[in-house]
C-alpha positions as CSV (number, residue, x, y, z in Angstrom):
1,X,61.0,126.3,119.2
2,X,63.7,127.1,116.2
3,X,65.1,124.1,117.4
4,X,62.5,121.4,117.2
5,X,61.2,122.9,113.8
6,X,65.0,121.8,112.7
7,X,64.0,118.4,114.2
8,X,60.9,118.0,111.8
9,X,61.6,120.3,108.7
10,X,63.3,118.0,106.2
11,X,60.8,115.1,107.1
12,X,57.5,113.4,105.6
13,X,54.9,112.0,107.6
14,X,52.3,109.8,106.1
15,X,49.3,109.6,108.6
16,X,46.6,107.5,108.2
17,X,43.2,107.4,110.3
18,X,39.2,106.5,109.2
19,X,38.3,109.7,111.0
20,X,37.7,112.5,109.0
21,X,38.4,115.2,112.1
22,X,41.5,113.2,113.4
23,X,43.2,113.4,109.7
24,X,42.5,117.2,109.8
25,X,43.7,117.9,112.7
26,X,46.6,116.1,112.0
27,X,47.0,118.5,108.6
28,X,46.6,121.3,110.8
29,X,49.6,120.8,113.1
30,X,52.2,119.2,111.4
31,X,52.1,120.9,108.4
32,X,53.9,123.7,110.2
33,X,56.1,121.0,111.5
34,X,56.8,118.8,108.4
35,X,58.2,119.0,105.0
36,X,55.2,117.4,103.9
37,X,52.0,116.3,105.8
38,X,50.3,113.3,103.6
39,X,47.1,111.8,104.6
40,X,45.2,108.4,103.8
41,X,41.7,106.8,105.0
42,X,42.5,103.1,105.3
43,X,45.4,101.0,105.2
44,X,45.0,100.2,101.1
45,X,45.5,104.1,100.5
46,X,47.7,104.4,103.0
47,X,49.9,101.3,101.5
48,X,49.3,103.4,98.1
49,X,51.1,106.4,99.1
50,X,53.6,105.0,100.8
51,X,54.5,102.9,97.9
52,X,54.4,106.5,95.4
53,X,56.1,109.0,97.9
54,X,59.3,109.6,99.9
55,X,57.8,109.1,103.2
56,X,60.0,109.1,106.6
57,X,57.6,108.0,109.2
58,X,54.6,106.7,109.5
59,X,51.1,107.4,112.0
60,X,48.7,105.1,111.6
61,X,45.4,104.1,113.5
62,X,44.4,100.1,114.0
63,X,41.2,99.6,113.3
64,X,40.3,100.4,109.8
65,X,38.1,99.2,107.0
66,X,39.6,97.4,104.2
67,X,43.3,97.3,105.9
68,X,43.9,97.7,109.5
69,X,46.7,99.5,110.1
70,X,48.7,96.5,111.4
71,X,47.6,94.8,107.9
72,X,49.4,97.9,106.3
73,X,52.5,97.9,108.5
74,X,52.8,93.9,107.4
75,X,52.9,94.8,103.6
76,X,55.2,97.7,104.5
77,X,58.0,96.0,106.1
78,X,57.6,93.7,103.0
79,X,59.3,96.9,101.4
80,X,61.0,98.8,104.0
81,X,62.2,96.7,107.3
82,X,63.5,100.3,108.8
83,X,60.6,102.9,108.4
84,X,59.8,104.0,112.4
85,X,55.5,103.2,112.5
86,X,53.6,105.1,115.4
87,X,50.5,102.6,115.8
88,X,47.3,104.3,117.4
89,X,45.4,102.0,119.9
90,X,43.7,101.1,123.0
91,X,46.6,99.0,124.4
92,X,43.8,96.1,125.3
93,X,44.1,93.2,122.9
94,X,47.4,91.5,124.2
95,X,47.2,90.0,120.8
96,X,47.2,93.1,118.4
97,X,50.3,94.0,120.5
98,X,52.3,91.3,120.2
99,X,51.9,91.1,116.3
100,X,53.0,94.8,116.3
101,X,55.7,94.2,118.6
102,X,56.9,91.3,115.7
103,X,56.5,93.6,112.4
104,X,58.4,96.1,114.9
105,X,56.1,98.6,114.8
106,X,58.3,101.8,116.2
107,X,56.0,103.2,119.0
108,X,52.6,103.2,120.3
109,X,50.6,105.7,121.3
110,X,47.1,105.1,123.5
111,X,43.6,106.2,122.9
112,X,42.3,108.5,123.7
113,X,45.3,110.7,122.3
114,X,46.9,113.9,123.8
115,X,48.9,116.3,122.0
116,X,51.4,115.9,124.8
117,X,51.7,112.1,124.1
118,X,52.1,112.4,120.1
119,X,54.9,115.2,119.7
120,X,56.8,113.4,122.5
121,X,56.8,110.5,120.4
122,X,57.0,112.0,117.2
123,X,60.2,114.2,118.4
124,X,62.1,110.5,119.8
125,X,61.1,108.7,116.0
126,X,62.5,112.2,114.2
127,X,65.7,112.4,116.0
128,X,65.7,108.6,115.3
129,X,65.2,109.0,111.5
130,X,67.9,112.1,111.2
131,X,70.5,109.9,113.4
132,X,70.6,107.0,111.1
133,X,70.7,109.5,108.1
134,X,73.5,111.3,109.3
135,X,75.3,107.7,109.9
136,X,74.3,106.5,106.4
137,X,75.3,109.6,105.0
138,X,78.6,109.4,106.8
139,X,79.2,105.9,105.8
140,X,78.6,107.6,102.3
141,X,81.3,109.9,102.3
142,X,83.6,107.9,103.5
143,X,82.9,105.2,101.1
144,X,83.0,107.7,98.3
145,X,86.1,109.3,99.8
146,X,88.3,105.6,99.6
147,X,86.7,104.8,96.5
148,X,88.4,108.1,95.1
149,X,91.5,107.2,96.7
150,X,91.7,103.7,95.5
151,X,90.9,105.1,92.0
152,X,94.0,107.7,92.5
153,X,96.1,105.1,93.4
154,X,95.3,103.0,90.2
155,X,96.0,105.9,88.0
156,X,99.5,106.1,89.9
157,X,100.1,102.4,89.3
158,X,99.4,102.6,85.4
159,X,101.8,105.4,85.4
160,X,104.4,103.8,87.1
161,X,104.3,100.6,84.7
162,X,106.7,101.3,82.0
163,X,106.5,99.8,78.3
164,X,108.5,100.8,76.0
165,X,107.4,98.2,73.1
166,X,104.3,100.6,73.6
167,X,102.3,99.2,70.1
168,X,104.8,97.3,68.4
169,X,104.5,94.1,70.6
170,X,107.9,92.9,69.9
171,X,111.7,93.5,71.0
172,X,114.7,92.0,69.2
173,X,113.6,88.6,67.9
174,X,110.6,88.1,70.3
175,X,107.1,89.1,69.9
176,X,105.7,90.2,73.5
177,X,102.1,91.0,74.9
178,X,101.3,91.6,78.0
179,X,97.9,90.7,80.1
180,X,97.6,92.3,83.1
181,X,94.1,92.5,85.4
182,X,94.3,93.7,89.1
183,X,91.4,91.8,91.1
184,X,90.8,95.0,92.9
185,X,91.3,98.9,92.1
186,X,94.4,98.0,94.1
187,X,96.8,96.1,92.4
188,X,99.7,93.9,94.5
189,X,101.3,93.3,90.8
190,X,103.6,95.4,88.8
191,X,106.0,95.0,85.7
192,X,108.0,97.2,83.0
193,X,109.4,96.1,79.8
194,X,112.5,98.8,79.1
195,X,114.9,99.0,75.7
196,X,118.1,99.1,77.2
197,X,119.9,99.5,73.6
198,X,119.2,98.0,70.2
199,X,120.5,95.0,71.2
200,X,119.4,94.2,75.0
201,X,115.8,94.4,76.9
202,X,114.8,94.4,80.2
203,X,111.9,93.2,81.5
204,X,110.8,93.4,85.4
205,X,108.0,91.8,87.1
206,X,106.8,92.7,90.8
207,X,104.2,90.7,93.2
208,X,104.3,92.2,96.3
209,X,102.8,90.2,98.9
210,X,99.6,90.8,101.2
211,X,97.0,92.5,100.3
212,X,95.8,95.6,99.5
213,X,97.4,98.9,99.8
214,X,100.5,97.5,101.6
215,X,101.6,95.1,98.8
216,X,100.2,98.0,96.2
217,X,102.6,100.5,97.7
218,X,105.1,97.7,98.2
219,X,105.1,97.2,94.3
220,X,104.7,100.4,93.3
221,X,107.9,101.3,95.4
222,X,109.7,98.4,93.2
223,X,108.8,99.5,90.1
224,X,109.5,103.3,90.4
225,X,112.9,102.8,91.6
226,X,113.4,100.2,89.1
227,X,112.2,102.6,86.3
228,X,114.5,105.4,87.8
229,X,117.6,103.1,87.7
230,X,117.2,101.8,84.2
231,X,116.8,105.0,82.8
232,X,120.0,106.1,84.4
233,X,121.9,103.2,83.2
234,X,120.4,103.8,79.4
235,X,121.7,107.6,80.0
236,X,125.5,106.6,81.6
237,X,124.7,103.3,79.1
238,X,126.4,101.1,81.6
239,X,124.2,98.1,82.5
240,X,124.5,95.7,84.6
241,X,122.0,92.8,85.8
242,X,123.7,92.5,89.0
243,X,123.6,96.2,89.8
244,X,119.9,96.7,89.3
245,X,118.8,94.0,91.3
246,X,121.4,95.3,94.3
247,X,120.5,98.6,94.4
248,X,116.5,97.2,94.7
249,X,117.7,95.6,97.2
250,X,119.3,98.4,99.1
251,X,116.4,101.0,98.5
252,X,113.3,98.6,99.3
253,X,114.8,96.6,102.2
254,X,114.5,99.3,104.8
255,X,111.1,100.4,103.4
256,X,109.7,96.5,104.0
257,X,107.8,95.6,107.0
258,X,109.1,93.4,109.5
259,X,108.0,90.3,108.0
260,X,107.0,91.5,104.8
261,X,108.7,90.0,101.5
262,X,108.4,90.6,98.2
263,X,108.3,88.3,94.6
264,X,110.5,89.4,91.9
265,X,111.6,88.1,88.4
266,X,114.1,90.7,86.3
267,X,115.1,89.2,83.0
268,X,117.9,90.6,80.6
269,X,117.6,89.5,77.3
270,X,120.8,90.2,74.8
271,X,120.4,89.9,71.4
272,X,124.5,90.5,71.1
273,X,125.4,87.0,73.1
274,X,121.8,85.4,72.2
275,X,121.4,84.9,76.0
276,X,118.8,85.6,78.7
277,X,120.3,86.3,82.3
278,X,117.8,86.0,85.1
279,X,116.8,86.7,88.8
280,X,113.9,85.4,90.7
281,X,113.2,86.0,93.8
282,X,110.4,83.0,95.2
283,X,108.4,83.6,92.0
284,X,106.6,80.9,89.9
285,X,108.6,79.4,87.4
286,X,108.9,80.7,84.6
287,X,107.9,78.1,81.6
288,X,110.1,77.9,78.8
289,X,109.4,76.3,75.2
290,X,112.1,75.2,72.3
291,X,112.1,75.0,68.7
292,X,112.8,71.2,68.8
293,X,110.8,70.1,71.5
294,X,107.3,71.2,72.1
295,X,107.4,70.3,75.7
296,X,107.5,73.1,78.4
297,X,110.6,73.4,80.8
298,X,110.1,74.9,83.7
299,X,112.9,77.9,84.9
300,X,112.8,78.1,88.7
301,X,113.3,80.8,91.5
302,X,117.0,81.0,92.1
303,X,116.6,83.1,95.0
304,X,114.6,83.0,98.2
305,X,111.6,85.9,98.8
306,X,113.7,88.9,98.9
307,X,113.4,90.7,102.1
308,X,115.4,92.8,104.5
309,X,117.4,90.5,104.9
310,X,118.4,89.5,101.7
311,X,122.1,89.9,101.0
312,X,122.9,87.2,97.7
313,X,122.0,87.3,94.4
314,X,122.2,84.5,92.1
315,X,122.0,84.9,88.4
316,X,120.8,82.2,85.8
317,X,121.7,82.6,81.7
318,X,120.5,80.7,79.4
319,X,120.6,80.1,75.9
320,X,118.2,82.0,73.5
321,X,118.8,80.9,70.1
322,X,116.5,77.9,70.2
323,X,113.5,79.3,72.2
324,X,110.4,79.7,71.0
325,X,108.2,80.7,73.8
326,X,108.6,81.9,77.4
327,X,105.7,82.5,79.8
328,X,106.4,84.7,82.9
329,X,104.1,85.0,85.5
330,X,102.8,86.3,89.1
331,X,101.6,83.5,91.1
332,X,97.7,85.0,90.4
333,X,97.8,83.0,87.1
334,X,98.5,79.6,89.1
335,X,95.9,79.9,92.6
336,X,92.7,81.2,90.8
337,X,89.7,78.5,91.0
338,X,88.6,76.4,88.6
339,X,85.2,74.5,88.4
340,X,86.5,71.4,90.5
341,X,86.7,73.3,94.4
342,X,90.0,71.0,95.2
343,X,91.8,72.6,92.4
344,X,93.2,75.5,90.8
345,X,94.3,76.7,87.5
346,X,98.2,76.0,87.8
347,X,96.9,72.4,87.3
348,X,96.0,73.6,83.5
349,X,99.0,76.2,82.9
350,X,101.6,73.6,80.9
351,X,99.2,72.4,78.6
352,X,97.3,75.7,77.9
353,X,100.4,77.4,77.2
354,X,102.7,75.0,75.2
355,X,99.5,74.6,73.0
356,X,98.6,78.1,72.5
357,X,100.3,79.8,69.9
358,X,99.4,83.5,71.0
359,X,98.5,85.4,74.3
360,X,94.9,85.4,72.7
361,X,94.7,81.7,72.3
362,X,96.5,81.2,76.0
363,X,93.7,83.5,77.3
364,X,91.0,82.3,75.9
365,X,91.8,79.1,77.3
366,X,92.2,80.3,80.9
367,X,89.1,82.2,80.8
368,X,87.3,79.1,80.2
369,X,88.5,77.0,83.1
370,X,89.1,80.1,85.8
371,X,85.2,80.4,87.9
372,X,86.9,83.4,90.3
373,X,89.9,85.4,89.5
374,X,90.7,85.3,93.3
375,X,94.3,87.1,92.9
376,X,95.8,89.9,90.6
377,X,96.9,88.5,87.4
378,X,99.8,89.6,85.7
379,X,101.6,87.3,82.9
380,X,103.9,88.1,79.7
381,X,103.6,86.3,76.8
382,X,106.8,85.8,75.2
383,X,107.4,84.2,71.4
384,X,110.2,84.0,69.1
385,X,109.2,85.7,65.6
386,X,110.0,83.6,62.7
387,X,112.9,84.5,60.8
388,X,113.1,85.9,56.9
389,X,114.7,83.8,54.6
């Protein structure tokens, strides 16, 4: 008995019947059953109550003035398409059944009723109803329980990401901003900008490729061990391009999957020399503007993806003293949509950029073409400061 009380207890039944006797004797026996026990005398107050209380499952009788009870069941599943509905009939009109059978009306049970016949019913719909709410609480928790995990995991990736220009914006003779917007709580992207010395910055950009928390993990990886080398060569104050990107190289390679690769750009800038050194490993070019020609130039990968079995490392300087803006980029900023379906917004990025005198402007400009940010976007907006006289 304990037992099927357990079945019933947390549940309310809405029962609806024209007869006066039937709906008290209803009362009467599964109130001791129920949560709650509530009672109508036609389809419109029965539609009534179910529309103002929490109800779980529904008894209802056919014929009734105002609204039979099929007429109620219709309007119901208007609301709810999963509420079980015990309909009350004489099983004779082929008709009445097979409209019940298409509003999927739960269970029948014939006339004249037996006590028998109703709590055998009543106890299949109720373990019915607490099934699905254990699944859909389950579903819940779980849900809840990745969210928090997912939300963790951003936390960790902030922290990772290292920017040591923290409010200033600028380093040496470059103003720098950075815009960076995950598409998910997971983020493939990372970066750091790090003051080497007074004179030299580093800057270190990170797409790991796939999708979620693989490429995450994959970038976060990158970054930390990157962060962990730079601030041991600012301590023993012996940097070296070269060495950074090889001892990457040696940590992440064993830590990659099979045929997973990863997208890197590292950029040196020294102030001493006026000269950026570079290594990019299958990322977007990087799009570079000078003071005497307003036309962008495009810096390409000199490397392939780097991978397991990446073993080279080819290194690019270049001039700094006539730059006047640099644009550095995941490929996120290039493959998101744009209004026309056959294109994307790489088709846009020269023009926006070599006419945009600020990150602002740039974004701005992007926002208004870009439909669906389909990728994590991740771009550094790089600009020579003017010079005192």
């Amino acid at each position: 008995m304990n037992d099927t009380l357990q079945i019933y207890s947390s549940l309310n039944i809405l029962c609806i019947d024209d007869d006066l006797d039937s709906l008290d004797i209803c009362n009467i026996m599964f109130s001791m059953l129920f949560n709650h026990v509530y009672i109508a005398q036609d389809g419109e107050e029965g539609l009534e109550i179910f529309q103002k209380e929490s109800i779980d499952i529904i008894l209802t009788d056919y014929s009734m003035p105002k609204m039979t009870g099929l007429e109620m069941s219709e309007k119901i599943r208007e609301i709810d398409a999963t509420i079980p509905i015990i309909l009350l009939t004489a099983l004779e009109n082929l008709e009445i059944l097979r409209h019940a059978i298409d509003l999927g009306v739960t269970s029948f049970i014939k006339k004249p009723i037996s006590s028998r016949s109703v709590f055998s019913t009543l106890e299949f719909v109720a373990k019915s109803v607490l099934a699905d709410r254990l699944l859909l609480k389950t579903q819940k928790e779980r849900l809840s329980y990745s969210n928090y995990q997912e939300t963790l995991t951003y936390q960790k990736e902030n922290l990772i990401i290292r920017d040591d220009l923290q409010n200033k914006k600028a380093f040496l003779n470059f103003s720098c901003e950075v815009f960076y917007k995950p598409k998910d709580i997971l983020s493939g992207d990372g970066y750091s900008i790090r003051e080497i010395s007074k004179e030299q910055y580093f800057i270190f950009l990170v797409d790991g490729m796939g999708k979620g928390i693989s490429a995450a993990a994959t970038a976060m990886l990158c970054s930390a061990f990157v962060n962990y080398q730079i601030d041991q060569t600012i301590k023993n104050q012996n940097f070296l391009l070269h060495n950074i990107v090889e001892r990457l190289l040696e940590f992440i390679a064993p830590n990659l999957l099979e045929d997973e690769v990863v997208s890197a750009t590292f950029l040196h800038f020294n102030a001493k020399k006026d000269s950026l050194e570079y290594v990019m490993f299958s990322m977007p070019a990087f799009l570079c503007i000078t003071h005497c020609d307003d036309t962008a130039v495009k810096m390409k990968s000199n490397n392939p993806p780097l991978s397991a079995y990446t073993q080279n490392i080819n290194i690019t300087t270049i001039d700094t003293k006539e730059i006047s803006k640099i644009l550095v980029f995941t490929d996120g900023l290039n493959e998101n949509s744009v209004e026309d379906p056959k294109e994307f917004y790489g088709k846009y990025l020269l023009e926006d950029f070599t006419t945009a005198a600020t990150l602002e402007i740039f974004e701005e400009k992007r926002a208004k073409k870009v439909v669906v940010q389909e990728d994590d976007i991740t771009y550094i907006f790089i600009k020579a400061q003017e010079k005192s006289k």
